[in-house]
Structures are given as C-alpha cells and as structure tokens.
C-alpha positions in Angstrom: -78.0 11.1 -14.9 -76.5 9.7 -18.2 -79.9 9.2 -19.6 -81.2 12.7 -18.8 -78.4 14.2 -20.5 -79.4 12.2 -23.6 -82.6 13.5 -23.7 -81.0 16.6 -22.9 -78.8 16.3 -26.1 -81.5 15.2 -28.1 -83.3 17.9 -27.4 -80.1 20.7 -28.2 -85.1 21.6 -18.9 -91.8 20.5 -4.3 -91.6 18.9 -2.4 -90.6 19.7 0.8 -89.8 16.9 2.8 -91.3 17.3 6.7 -87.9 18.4 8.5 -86.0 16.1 10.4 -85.8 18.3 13.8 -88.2 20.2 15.2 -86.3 23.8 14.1 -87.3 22.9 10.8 -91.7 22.3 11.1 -93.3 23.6 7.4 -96.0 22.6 5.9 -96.0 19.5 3.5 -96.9 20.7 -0.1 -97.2 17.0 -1.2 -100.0 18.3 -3.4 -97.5 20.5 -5.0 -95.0 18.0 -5.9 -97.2 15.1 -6.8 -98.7 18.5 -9.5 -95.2 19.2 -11.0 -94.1 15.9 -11.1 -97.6 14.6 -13.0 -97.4 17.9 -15.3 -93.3 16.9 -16.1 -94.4 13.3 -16.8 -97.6 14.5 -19.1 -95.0 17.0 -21.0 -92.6 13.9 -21.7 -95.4 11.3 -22.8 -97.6 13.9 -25.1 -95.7 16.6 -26.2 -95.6 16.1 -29.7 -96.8 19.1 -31.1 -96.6 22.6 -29.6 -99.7 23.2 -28.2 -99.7 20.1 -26.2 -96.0 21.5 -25.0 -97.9 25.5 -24.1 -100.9 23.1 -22.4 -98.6 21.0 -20.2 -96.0 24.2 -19.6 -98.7 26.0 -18.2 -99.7 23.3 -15.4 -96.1 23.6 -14.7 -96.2 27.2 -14.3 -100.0 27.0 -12.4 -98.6 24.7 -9.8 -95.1 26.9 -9.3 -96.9 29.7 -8.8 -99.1 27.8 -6.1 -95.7 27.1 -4.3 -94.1 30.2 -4.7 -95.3 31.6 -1.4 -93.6 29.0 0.3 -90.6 28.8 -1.4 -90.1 32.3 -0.7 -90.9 32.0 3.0 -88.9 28.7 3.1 -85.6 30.7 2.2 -86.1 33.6 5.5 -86.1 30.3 8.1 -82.8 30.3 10.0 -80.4 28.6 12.4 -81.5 25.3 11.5 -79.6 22.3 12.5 -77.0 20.7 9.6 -79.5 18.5 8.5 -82.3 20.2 8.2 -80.4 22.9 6.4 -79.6 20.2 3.9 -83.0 19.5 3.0 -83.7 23.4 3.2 -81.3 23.6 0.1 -82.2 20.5 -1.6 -85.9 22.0 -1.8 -85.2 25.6 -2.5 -82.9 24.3 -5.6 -86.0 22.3 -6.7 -87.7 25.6 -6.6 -85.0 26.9 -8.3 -85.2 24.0 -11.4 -89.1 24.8 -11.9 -88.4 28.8 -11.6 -86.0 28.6 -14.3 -88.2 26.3 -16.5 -91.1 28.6 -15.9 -89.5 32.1 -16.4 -86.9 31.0 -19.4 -89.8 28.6 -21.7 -91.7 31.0 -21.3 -89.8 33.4 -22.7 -88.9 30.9 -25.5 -92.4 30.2 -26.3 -92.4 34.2 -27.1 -88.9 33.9 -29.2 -89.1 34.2 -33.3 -85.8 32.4 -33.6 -87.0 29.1 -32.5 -89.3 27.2 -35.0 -92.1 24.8 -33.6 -90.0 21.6 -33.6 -87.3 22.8 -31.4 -89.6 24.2 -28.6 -91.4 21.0 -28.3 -87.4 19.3 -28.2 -86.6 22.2 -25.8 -89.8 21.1 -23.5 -89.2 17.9 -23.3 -85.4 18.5 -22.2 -86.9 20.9 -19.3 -89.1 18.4 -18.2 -86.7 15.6 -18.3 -84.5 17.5 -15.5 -87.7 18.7 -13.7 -88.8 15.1 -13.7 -85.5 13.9 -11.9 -84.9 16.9 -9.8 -88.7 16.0 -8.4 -88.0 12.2 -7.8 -85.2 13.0 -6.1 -87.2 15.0 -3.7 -89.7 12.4 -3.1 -86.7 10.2 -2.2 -85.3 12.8 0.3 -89.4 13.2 1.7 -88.9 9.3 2.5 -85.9 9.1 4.2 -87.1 12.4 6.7 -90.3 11.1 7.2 -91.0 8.9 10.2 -90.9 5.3 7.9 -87.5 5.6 7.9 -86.8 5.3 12.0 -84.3 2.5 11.2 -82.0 4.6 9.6 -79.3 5.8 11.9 -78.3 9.6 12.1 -75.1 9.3 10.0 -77.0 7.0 7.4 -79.7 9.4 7.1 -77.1 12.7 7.1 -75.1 10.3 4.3 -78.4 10.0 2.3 -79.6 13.8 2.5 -75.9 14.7 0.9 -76.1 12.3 -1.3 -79.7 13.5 -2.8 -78.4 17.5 -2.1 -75.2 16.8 -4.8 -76.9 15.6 -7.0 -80.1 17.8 -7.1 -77.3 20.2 -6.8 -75.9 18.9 -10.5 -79.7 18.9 -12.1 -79.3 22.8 -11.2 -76.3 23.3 -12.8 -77.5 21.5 -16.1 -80.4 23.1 -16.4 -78.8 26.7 -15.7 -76.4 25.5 -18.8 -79.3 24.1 -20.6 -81.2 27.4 -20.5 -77.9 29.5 -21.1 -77.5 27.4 -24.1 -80.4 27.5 -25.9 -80.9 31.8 -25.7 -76.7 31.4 -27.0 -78.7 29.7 -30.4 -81.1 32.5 -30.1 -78.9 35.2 -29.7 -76.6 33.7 -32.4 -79.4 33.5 -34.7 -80.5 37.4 -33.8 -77.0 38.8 -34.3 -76.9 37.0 -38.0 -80.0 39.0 -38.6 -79.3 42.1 -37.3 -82.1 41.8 -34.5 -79.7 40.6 -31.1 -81.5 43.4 -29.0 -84.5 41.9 -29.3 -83.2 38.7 -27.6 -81.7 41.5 -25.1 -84.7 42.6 -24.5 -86.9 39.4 -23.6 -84.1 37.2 -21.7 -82.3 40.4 -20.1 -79.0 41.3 -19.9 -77.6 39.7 -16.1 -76.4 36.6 -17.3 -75.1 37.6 -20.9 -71.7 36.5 -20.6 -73.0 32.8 -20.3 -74.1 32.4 -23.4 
C-alpha cells in the first residue's frame, strides 16, 4: 500500500472469483482480468509519452466495457450466504476501480487544464491502483477456488475480509485520487474565468469533494 501511494504522490488511478457456495455460480471472466491487469501493467512500463498513455487507456476501457454486462448483472444476485457476499463486493468494487479510471481519464484526456506531462503522471497513478486492486482479486480467485480445500472455513472467511478491506481502501484512494486531480482542474478554470467548462465535462454530483 505504501508504495502505491508513492506512485500515487508522484504522480499528483475482474475478476470474479468462482463463488464459494453454490448460491453464488457466475461465470469466470478470467479472460477479463488477466486483459485489465496486462493493459495496467503495459500502462506502467511504457507510458512515457501521451499517446502510449491514450493507447494503453483504451485497452483498459475495451476490456471494461467487455465486463460491464456482468458487472451489472453481478450486482441484482441476492441472498447470498456471508461469504459469498464478500466476494460479491470485493468484485463489484473492482468494477467500481476500472469504472472510475475509465469514465474520469477519459474525461481528463478531454481537459485543457492538464498539459501532456501530467496526464501521463495521472495514468500511471490510475494504473498503479488498478494494478493492485486486480492482484488482489486474483488472490481472492485462489483462495475460492477448489486448490485451496485445506483452508478451513474461518481461515478462508478470515482471508476474503482481509482482501475485501483492503480492496475496500484502493476504492477510496482512487475516489480521492480522481476528486483531487478535477480540484487542480477546477482551480485552474476558476483562475481563468472558465470553471463551467470543468462543470460541464466532470458534472456537478460530487462537487463538494473537490
């Protein structure tokens, strides 16, 4: 975690694992995760100029879109046992990380009051947390997944909290990250006379955060 928010700072960022109980039987978008992981890892390694950051941004947003389907069908199942409603969360707050990495950069990509330099910084802080939020997931896939037989119930409950927290965290940085970085925009608008055109592209709803 501390060495994410360092990226983070120098910057200024689907798993689903197969359920646990038989309530909980989804498909397994491995294909998805092992996409937005490999497109996070490619944004960190090679975005040094901006249009390797828009080429990388938009696998992101390519294999996000391929999930969004199920995300959205994976947030009307129900009456699940505790478990598997813990690893319903974890993956919908995943879902959450890449939807708020797709919608907001792209925005900023679109935003006159960032130069060239600071989106690639920007990019490479959203992929930073996408990258961790995702490995957690894959760690959270093991321990579900029928390899990990030895683990007893409480040991497996203990583990699915423990990688719910803290994908829980990664959500609430990058919610701050984002909130952050349209506060330097909006700052920069108002100095300019022009803060309704930040209105305009990043709406209005959360506001009061930044």
């Amino acid at each position: 975690m501390k060495k994410v928010m360092l990226l983070v700072c120098t910057a200024l960022m689907l798993a689903v694992a197969p359920c646990a109980k038989a309530q909980f039987i989804v498909a397994d978008p491995a294909n998805l995760a092992s996409g937005i992981l490999n497109s996070a890892n490619e944004i960190i390694q090679t975005s040094s100029t901006v249009s390797n950051v828009v080429k990388n941004f938009k696998e992101v947003e390519k294999v996000y879109k391929q999930g969004k389907e199920y995300y959205d069908k994976l947030k009307a199942v129900n009456n699940l046992v505790k478990d598997a409603r813990k690893v319903q969360q974890t993956v919908l707050l995943v879902g959450d990380v890449s939807e708020m990495y797709v919608q907001n950069f792209g925005k900023m990509m679109n935003d006159p009051n960032f130069t060239p330099q600071e989106l690639v910084a920007i990019g490479n802080g959203y992929s930073a947390l996408l990258k961790e939020s995702t490995e957690l997931l894959k760690e959270l896939k093991q321990i579900v997944s029928s390899s990990s037989l030895s683990l007893n119930d409480k040991e497996r409950m203990d583990i699915i909290d423990r990688v719910y927290k803290e994908v829980k965290e990664y959500h609430s940085l990058v919610r701050y990250y984002t909130n952050k970085n349209i506060s330097v925009s909006y700052l920069r608008a108002k100095k300019k006379d022009d803060a309704k055109r930040v209105l305009d592209l990043y709406g209005t709803a959360n506001q009061k955060y930044w």
